[in-house]
C-alpha positions, -999 to +999 in steps of 0.1 A: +000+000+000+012+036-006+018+055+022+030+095+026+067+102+028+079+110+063+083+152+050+048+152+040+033+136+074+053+161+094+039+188+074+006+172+080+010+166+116+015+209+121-018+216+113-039+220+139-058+196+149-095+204+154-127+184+176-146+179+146-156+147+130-156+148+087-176+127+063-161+115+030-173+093+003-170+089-030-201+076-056-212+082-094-224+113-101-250+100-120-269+067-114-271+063-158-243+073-179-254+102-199-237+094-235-220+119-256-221+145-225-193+162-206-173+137-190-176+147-156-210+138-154-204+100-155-175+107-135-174+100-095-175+125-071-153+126-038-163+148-014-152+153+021-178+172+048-171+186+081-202+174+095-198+191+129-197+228+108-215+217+080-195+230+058-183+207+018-140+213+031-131+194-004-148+180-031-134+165-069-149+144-101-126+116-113-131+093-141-144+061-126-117+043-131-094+061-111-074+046-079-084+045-048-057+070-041-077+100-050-098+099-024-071+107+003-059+132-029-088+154-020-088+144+019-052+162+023-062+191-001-097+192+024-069+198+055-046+217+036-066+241+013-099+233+023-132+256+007-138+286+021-148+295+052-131+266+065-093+268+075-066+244+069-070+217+099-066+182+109-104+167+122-098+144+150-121+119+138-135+106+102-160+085+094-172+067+061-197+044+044-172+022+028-153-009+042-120-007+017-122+028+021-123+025+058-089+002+054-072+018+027-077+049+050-065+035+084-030+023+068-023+059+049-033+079+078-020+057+104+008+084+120-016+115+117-037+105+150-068+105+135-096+080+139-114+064+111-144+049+116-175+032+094-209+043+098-240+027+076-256+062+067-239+096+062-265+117+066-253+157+055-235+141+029-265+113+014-285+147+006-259+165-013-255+137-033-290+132-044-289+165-049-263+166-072-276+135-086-308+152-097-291+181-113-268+156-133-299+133-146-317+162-154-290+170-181-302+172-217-274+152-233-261+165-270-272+141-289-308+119-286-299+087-273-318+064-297-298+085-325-264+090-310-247+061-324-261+064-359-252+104-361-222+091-344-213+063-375-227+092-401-204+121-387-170+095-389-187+082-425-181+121-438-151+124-422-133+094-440-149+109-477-132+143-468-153+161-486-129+191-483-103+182-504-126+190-534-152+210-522-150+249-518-170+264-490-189+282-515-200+252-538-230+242-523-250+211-520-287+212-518-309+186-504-344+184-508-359+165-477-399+180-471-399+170-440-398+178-400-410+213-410-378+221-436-382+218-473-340+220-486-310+222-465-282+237-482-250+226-475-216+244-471-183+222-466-157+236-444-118+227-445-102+235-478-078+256-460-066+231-434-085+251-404-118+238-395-135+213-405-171+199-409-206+206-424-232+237-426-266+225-433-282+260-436-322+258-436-326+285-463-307+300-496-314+335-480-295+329-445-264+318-457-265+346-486-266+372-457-243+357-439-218+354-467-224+394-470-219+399-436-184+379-435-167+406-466-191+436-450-172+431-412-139+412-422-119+434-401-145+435-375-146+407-345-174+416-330-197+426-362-179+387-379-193+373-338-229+393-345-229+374-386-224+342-369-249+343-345-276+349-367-273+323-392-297+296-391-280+262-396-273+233-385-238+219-383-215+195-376-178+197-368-149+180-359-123+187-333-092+168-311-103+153-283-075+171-267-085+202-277-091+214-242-055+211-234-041+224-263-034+258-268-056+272-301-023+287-319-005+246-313-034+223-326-025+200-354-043+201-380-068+177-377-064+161-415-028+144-404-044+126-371-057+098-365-099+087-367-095+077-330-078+113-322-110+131-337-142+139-320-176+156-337-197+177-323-232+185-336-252+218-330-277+242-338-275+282-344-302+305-349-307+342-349-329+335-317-316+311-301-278+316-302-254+289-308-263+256-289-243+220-291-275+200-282-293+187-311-329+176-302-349+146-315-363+163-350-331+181-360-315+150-353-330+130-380-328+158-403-288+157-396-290+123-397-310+121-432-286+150-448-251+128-437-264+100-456-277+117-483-244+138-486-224+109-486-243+088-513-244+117-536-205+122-528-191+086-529-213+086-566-201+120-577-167+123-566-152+124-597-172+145-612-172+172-582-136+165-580-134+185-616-120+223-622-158+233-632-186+229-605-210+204-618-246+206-621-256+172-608-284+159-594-294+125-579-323+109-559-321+088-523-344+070-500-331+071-468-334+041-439-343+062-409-325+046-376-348+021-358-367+047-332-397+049-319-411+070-350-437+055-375-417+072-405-393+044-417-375+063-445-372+096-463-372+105-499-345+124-504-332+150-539-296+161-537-287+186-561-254+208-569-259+245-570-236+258-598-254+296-599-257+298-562-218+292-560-215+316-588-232+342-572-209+336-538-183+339-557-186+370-578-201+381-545-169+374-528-145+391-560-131+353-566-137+362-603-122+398-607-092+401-631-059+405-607-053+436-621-084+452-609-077+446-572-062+467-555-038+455-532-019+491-525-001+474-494+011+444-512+036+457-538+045+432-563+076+427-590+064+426-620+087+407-641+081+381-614+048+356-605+040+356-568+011+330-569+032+299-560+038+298-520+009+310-499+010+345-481+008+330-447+035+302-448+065+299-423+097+305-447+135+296-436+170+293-453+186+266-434+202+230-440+194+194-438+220+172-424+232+143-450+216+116-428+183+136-423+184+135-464+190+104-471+157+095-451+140+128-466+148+110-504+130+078-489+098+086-468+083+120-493+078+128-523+116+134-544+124+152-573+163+143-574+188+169-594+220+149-599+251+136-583+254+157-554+285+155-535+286+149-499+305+179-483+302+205-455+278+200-427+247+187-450+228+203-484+217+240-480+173+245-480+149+266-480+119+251-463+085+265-466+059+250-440+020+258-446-014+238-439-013+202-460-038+212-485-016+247-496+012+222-497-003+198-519-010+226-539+022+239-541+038+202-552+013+197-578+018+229-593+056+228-592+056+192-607+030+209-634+055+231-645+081+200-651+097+201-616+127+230-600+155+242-620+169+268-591+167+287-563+181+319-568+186+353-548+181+385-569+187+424-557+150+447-557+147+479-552+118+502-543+121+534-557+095+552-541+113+548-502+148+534-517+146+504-497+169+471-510+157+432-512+173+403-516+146+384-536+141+344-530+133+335-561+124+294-574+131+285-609+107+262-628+119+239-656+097+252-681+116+288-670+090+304-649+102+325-621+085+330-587+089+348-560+091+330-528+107+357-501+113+397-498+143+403-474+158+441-470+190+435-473+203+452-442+185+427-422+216+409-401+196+377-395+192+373-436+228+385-440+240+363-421+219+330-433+229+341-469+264+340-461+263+303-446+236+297-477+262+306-505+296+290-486+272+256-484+265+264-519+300+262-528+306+230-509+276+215-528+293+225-563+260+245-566+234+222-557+205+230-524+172+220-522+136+230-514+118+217-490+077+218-483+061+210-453+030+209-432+019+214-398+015+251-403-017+251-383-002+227-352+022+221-329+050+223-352+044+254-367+080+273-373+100+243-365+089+210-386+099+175-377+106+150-400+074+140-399+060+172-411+081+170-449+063+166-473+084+170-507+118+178-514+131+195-546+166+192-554+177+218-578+207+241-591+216+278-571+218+308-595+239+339-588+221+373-600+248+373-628+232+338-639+198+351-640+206+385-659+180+405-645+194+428-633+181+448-600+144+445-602+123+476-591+094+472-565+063+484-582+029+490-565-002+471-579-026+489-593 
């Protein structure tokens, strides 16, 4: 049995020692488990009472599972840091409904001279627990559970199609149900970008056009983009870590690279009235229910059509098996229908189709002799270099575009790495291995005329000789000095060969410092000097 180290019952034994007599237990907060609800309701509660004050000293919820060692856990923080008004104290006697408690308690407490005794009833402490007992089973859980499983089995069904990997958030999917009061959900797929992911099922064409407006009206607005959301009326699904709750927001991983047992949904409701709520009751259930099948018959037979350049106008017909329930409907006919002109609208609504020369992006210069639509805005950029053992693994676990006969000297082959979310890298593969792979990286002098600031332009090499910017650096900066000056000695070493090197993880814990496990690609390729490119110093124009 574990007992307290001699330190700790010394410390113990100095608190006063008071003529009161305590009552501790522990018992399941709730006499059902509630599924799908917070955890700590079908936890077990420990409380200890001083039943001579009547006052709760310490009290805890702990999974059910958990030793019998957290009952004296709370008993010692009941003494030492007890609930106010009590103050820290020893009670001369202690007395519980348990017989191993009893025991396990007499050999831990043995040297603190307190008496532990069984009693049959615990009165003060029997009434708080019913009465905690009827404010847990009064709980509405999240989900209805006769439909809990199946939304559970739907939710991880569109999960493993991903329809975000093909699906813009403005392409949306109709379905037709006429039924439970709602004629056509419409819905909007979230998670092209490698942030959030899941499913809008808004109950009208009209409250997600607003809301759409109210997104590009308030961009720069929190608390107008806070008002928009709260007034749509949807219902959605998303998915989340189960760990989310101890994970900073800034460090989550993005949930595309973890695993199905890792990932949680959750299911909800929002409405101008009503607010946001994460309880789904037995109607909007089945609707949810209906338009997860629905969504994932019409994808699994459309796929490769939706997976095309164009938005397709498709349409396609269901009957949906409603889960066994008490309910005298046993299946839905169902219409799901692409909305070509509705995403159309979005998108002209949202300027996705405007000419780039008609936006005006005044605070973005750009070089004009150069394209700067290969590497996303937001990604984590770095010159650095890859040991030659960590290549050598690199070459065999991503995807490798080799560049010759590169010889093995210095401290490893000079990089630049570029780490964004996985589908912006995917993107940036395919569209490098479109253009028949990397020739070079190269560093070019800029110049901006209007403040006579210098650059020392990154600049990636296509074989089909495209040329696109990847980094602007002033060329004062002593950080970039300095990592140019280990770039071009590596350079030298490497008889002119480096490498490029995409990753993910942009969104997670890794973010600014990938692992191996975060590579994705790596592009060998040729460095250029200025002199090889013949540019010249290029000038720093504004858009306009």
């Amino acid at each position: 049995m574990t007992s307290f180290n001699r330190s700790t019952n010394r410390r113990l034994n100095k608190l006063p020692q008071i003529p009161s007599v305590w009552e501790g237990d522990r018992r399941p907060l709730s006499s059902s488990p509630i599924p799908h609800s917070d955890s700590s309701a079908n936890g077990d509660c420990i409380l200890w009472v001083d039943g001579s004050q009547g006052v709760v000293r310490g009290m805890d919820v702990v999974p059910p599972e958990t030793g019998p060692e957290a009952i004296v856990r709370t008993l010692m923080r009941a003494m030492e840091h007890p609930h106010s008004p009590a103050k820290p104290a020893r009670p001369q006697k202690i007395v519980v409904k348990d017989r191993e408690i009893q025991f396990y308690l007499r050999g831990v407490l043995q040297d603190l001279d307190i008496v532990i005794d069984y009693a049959p009833d615990l009165p003060l402490i029997d009434e708080l627990f019913r009465g905690f007992a009827e404010i847990v089973d009064s709980q509405i859980p999240d989900l209805p559970p006769q439909y809990a499983q199946a939304l559970q089995e739907k939710a991880f069904a569109l999960w493993q199609a991903a329809p975000w990997e093909f699906l813009e958030e403005q392409q949306i999917i109709s379905i037709e149900i006429n039924k439970w009061d709602v004629g056509k959900l419409y819905a909007s797929v979230m998670g092209m970008l490698g942030m959030e992911y899941g499913i809008l099922f808004y109950r009208s064409e009209e409250s997600l056009q607003r809301f759409r407006a109210a997104v590009l009206q308030h961009e720069d607005s929190q608390g107008r983009l806070e008002e928009a959301f709260l007034k749509q009326d949807c219902l959605f699904l998303t998915f989340e870590s189960l760990d989310a709750d101890d994970e900073d927001e800034d460090q989550m991983d993005d949930l595309a690279e973890m695993d199905l047992s890792e990932i949680a949904p959750t299911f909800g409701n929002i409405h101008p009235l009503e607010g946001l709520r994460s309880v789904l009751y037995d109607e909007e259930a089945l609707l949810v229910y209906v338009a997860l099948e629905s969504l994932c018959r019409f994808i699994r037979d459309h796929r490769r059509q939706l997976c095309d350049d164009i938005f397709p106008e498709l349409s396609h017909r269901y009957r949906i098996s409603l889960p066994e329930a008490e309910s005298a409907t046993k299946s839905v006919s169902v219409t799901v229908a692409s909305m070509p002109q509705l995403a159309a609208e979005l998108e002209e609504m949202a300027g996705f189709g405007a000419d780039e020369s008609e936006i005006e992006t005044s605070d973005s210069p750009i070089f004009r002799s150069l394209r700067d639509d290969l590497i996303p805005e937001d990604s984590f950029l770095s010159l650095g270099v890859v040991s030659w053992e960590m290549l050598e693994y690199l070459r065999k676990g991503v995807t490798y575009h080799p560049a010759g006969e590169i010889k093995q000297v210095g401290d490893g082959l000079p990089v630049i790495l570029i780490q964004t979310s996985r589908p912006k890298a995917k993107t940036v593969i395919e569209s490098i291995e479109a253009a028949g792979g990397l020739k070079a990286i190269c560093f070019n002098p800029g110049a901006d005329p209007f403040d006579g600031d210098r650059y020392d332009l990154g600049l990636l090499q296509t074989q089909n000789g495209e040329l696109f910017l990847f980094g602007e650096f002033l060329d004062d900066d002593p950080i970039h000095v300095e990592a140019r000056k280990k770039w071009n000695q590596r350079c030298k070493n490497t008889k002119g060969y480096c490498g490029l090197i995409i990753a993910k993880g942009l969104t997670g814990a890794a973010r600014g410092n990938p692992q191996l496990r975060d590579m994705v690609a790596l592009f060998e390729a040729r460095s250029l000097s200025p002199k090889d490119l013949g540019l010249g110093t290029l000038q720093l124009m504004p858009q306009l």
